[in-house]
C-alpha positions as CSV (number, residue, x, y, z in Angstrom):
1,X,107.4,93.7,121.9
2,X,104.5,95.9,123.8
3,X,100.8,95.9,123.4
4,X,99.8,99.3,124.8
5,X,97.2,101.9,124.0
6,X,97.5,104.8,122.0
7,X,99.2,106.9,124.8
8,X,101.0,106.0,127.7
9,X,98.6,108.1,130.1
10,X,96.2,105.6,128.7
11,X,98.3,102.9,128.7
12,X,99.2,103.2,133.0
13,X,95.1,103.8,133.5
14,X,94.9,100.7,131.5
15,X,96.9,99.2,134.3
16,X,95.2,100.7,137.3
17,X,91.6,99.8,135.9
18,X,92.9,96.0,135.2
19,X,94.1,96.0,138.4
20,X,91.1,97.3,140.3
21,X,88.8,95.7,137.6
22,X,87.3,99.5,137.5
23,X,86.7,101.1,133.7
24,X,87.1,104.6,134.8
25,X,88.1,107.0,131.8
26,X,90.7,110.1,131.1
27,X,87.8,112.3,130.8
28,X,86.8,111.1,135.0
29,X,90.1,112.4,136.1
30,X,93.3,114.2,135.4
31,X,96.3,112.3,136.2
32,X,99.7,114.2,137.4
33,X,103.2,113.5,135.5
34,X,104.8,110.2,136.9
35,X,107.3,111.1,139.7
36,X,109.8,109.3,141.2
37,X,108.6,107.0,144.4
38,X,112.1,107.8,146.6
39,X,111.4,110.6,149.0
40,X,107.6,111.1,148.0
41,X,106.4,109.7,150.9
42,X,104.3,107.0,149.7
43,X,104.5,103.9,151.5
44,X,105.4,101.3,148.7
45,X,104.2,97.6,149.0
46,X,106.2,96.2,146.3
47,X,110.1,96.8,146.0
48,X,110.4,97.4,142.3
49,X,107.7,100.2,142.6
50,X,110.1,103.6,141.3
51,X,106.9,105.8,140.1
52,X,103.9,107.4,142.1
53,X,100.9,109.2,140.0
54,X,98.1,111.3,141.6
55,X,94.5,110.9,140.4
56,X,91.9,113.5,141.0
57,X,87.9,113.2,139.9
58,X,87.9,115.9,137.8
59,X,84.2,116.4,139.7
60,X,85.4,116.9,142.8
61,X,89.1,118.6,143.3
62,X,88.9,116.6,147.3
63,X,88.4,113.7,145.5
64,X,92.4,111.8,145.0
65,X,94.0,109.4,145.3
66,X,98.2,108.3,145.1
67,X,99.1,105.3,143.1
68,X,102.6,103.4,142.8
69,X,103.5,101.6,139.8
70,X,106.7,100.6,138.4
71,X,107.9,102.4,135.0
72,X,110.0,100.4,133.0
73,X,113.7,101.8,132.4
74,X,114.3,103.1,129.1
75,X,117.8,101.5,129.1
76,X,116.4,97.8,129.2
77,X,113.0,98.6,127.6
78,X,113.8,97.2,123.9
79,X,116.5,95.1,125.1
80,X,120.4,95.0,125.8
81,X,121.9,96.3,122.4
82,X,118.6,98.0,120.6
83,X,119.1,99.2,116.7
84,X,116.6,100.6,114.0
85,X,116.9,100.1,110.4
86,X,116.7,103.6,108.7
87,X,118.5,105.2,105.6
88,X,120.6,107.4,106.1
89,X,121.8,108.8,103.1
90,X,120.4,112.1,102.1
91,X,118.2,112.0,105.3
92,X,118.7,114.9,107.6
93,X,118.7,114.2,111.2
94,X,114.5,114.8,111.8
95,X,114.0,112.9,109.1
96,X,116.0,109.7,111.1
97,X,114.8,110.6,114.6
98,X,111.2,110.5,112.8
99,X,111.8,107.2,111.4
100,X,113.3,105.8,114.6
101,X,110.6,107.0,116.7
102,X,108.2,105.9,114.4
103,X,109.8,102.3,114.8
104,X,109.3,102.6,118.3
105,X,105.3,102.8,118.1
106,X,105.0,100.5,115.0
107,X,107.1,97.7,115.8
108,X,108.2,98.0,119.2
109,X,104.5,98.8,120.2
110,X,105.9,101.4,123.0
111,X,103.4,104.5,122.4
112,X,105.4,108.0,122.4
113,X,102.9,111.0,122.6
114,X,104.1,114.7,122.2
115,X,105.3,116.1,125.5
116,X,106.9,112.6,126.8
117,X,110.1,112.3,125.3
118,X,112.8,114.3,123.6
119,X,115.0,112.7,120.7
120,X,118.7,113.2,119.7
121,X,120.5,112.3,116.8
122,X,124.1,111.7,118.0
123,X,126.1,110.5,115.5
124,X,125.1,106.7,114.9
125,X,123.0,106.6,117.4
126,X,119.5,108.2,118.3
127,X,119.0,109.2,122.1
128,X,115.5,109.3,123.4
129,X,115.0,110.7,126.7
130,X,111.4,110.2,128.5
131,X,110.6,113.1,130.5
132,X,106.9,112.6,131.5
133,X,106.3,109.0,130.0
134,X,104.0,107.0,132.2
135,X,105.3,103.6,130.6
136,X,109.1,104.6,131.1
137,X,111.4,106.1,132.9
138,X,115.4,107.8,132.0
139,X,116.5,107.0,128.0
140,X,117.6,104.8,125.6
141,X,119.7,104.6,123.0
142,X,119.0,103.4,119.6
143,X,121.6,102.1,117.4
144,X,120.9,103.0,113.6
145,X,121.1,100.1,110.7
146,X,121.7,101.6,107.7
147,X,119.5,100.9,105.0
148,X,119.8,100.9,100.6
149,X,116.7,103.7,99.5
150,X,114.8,102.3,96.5
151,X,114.9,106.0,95.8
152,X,119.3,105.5,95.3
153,X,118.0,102.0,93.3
154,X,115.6,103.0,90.8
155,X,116.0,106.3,89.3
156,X,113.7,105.5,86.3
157,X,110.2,105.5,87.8
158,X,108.1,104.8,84.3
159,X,107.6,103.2,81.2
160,X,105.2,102.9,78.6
161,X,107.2,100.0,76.5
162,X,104.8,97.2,78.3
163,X,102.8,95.8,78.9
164,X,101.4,94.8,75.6
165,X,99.3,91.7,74.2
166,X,102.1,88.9,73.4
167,X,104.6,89.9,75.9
168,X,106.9,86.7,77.4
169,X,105.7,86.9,81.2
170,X,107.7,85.3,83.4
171,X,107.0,84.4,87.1
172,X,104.9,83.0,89.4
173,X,102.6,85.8,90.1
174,X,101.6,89.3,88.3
175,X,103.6,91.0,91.3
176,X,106.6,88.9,89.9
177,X,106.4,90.0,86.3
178,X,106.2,94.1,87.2
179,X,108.9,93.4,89.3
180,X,110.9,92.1,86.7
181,X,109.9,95.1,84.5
182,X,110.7,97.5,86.8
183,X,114.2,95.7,87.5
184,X,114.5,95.6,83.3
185,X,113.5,99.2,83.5
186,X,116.7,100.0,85.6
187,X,118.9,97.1,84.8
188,X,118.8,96.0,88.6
189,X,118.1,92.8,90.2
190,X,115.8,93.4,93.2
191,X,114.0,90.2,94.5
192,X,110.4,90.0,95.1
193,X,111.1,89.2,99.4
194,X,113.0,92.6,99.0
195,X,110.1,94.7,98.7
196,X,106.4,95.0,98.9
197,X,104.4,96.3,96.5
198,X,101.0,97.8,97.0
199,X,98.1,96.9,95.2
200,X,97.7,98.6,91.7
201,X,95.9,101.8,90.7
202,X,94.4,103.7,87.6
203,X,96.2,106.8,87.1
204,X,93.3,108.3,85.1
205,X,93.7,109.8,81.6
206,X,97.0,109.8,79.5
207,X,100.0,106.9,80.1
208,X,101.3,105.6,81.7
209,X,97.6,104.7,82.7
210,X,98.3,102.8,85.8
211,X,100.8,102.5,89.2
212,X,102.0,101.1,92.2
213,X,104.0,101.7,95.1
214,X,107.1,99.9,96.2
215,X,108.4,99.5,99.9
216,X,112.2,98.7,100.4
217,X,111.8,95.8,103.3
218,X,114.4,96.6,105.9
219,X,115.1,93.0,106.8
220,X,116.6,93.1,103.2
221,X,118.5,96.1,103.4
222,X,115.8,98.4,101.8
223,X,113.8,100.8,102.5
224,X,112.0,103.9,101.3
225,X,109.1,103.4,98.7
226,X,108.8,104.9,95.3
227,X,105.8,104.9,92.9
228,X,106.1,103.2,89.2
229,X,104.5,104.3,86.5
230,X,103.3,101.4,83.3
231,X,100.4,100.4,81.5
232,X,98.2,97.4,82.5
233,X,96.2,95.1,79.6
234,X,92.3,95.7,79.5
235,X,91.3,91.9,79.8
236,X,87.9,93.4,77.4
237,X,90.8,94.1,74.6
238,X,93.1,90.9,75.2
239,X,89.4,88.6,74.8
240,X,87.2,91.4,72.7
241,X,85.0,88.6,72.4
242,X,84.6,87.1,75.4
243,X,85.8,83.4,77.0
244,X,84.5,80.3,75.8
245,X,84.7,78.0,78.6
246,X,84.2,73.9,78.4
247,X,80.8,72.3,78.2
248,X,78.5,71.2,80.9
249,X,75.7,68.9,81.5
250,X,74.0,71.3,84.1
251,X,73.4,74.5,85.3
252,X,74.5,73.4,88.8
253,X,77.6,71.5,87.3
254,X,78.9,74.9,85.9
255,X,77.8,77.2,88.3
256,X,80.0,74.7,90.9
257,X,83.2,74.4,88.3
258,X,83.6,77.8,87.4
259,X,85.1,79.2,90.5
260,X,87.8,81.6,91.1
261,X,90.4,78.8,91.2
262,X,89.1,77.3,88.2
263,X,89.2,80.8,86.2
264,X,92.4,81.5,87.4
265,X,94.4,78.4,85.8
266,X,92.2,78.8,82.6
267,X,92.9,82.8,82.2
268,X,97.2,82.5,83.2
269,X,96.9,79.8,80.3
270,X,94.9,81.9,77.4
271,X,96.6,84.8,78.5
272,X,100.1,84.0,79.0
273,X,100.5,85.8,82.7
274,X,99.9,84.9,85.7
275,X,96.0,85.5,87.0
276,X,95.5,84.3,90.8
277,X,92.1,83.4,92.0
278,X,92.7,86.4,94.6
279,X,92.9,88.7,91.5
280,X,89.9,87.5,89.6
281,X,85.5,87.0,90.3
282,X,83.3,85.4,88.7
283,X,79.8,87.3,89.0
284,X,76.1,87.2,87.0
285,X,76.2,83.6,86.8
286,X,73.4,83.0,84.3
287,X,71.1,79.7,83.0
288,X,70.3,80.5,79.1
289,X,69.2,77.5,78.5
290,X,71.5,75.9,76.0
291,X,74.3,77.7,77.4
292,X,75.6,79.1,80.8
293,X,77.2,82.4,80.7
294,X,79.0,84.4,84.1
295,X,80.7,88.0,84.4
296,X,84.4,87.4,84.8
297,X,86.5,91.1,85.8
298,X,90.3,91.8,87.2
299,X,91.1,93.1,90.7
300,X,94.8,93.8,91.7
301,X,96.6,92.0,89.2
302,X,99.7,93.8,88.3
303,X,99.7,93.4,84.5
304,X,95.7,93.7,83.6
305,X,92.8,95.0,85.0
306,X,89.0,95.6,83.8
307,X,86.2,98.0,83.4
308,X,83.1,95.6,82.8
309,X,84.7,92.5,82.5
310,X,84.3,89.9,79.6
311,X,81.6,87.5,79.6
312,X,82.8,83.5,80.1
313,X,80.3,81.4,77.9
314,X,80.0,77.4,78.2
315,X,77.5,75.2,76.2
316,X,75.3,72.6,77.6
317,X,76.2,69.3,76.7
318,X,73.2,67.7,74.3
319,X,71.3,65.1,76.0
């Protein structure tokens, strides 16, 4: 909805340099708290101008100026009926005014720095009052959407019953079969557009060995994240000797077939889940002579992963 900088200090000197074409910088000046134009005294050229500003070189106190900009109403700011998706169950009321006001700078792009703004939680709303804000002006009111947790979803956050070598893995990609072990986990049916999961992670010693995290997505009614705990294959146990990969007449003819993509279809076949070129390289691409050998290791796929890797082997073709 907005594109401004980190602060709204910065955000209205963004302004006055774009409109001066100046660069000048927060540390060059101090800038008073916005203040209403009506009865300052400043002679306004435009009529929608309702703010005034002094600047003052912060090298010379003589040195300032007065500068009238218009600050945007809070009650039209984020439009006529504005509303945040947030749970609310179990969530005390900082806990909602901190996810509505971090909506505000995320989403809404409006930048709300300590000192500019008070925030209410009033029943099924969240008032937010800008007292000092150089970008707005009054308050606005924020409806609140109530959102499912993940947390109220999924109470049982591990398992060490998969994965293992022979598993039936179905889905279209490696985030698709967790999902469906987490949902078998906790006999739910959450959809893969429902959430977003972050990429997996070693857990280090003991089991389960690996994780990932889980974000509800609010357009689906979800939010909160959790973590889930499971074990990932080692692609150097499910092929403990390696991949042997078609022939080829050349060193060039392999080295350009055995790409990601090609990988990728050959590995979701011999393995029997779902391997996306994204999740795979192919490395140490090597002319032995009567064979051709490359590195191929794991990264981010949800059901296996790899230390060293497993070496992919392909025979010339005799002349």
């Amino acid at each position: 909805m907005y594109n401004l900088a980190d602060t709204s200090k910065q955000s209205v000197l963004d302004l006055i340099n774009s409109s001066n074409d100046t660069k000048y910088t927060l540390s060059q000046m101090t800038i008073a708290l916005p203040a209403d134009s009506t009865g300052s005294g400043f002679d306004a050229k435009l009529p929608e101008t309702n703010t005034v500003i002094e600047l003052t070189n912060v090298e010379d106190s003589t040195d300032k100026v007065t500068i009238g900009y218009h600050r945007i109403d809070g009650d039209t700011a984020f439009g006529s009926d504005p509303s945040v998706p947030v749970v609310l169950a179990g969530k005390s009321d900082s806990d909602v005014i901190g996810a509505v006001l971090t909506h505000i700078r995320t989403v809404w792009g409006m930048p709300l720095e300590a000192g500019t703004y008070t925030a209410v939680k009033t029943g099924q709303t969240v008032v937010v009052t800008f007292n000092g804000h150089y970008v707005l002006t009054n308050a606005t009111t924020i409806g609140l959407t109530e959102l499912t947790s993940l947390t109220s979803v999924w109470t049982n956050l591990s398992t060490t019953d998969h994965f293992v070598q022979g598993d039936t893995f179905v889905g279209a990609t490696s985030a698709d079969v967790l999902l469906a072990l987490i949902n078998s986990t906790n006999g739910t049916s959450i959809k893969i557009t429902d959430v977003s999961m972050a990429k997996p992670s070693a857990m280090g010693n003991g089991t389960p060995t690996d994780s990932t995290t889980v974000t509800g997505v609010s357009s689906a009614g979800y939010g909160d994240k959790v973590t889930f705990g499971y074990n990932r294959l080692n692609i150097e146990e499910l092929s403990p000797d390696g991949l042997t990969l078609e022939s080829f007449a050349s060193y060039t003819e392999f080295y350009n077939t055995v790409t990601p993509d090609y990988m990728a279809a050959k590995l979701t076949q011999q393995w029997g889940f779902p391997v996306l070129a994204s999740e795979l390289r192919v490395r140490n691409q090597t002319n032995n002579g009567d064979t051709f050998t490359a590195r191929i290791s794991i990264v981010d796929n949800y059901v296996a992963r790899s230390a060293g890797g497993v070496i992919a082997t392909s025979a010339k073709t005799a002349s």
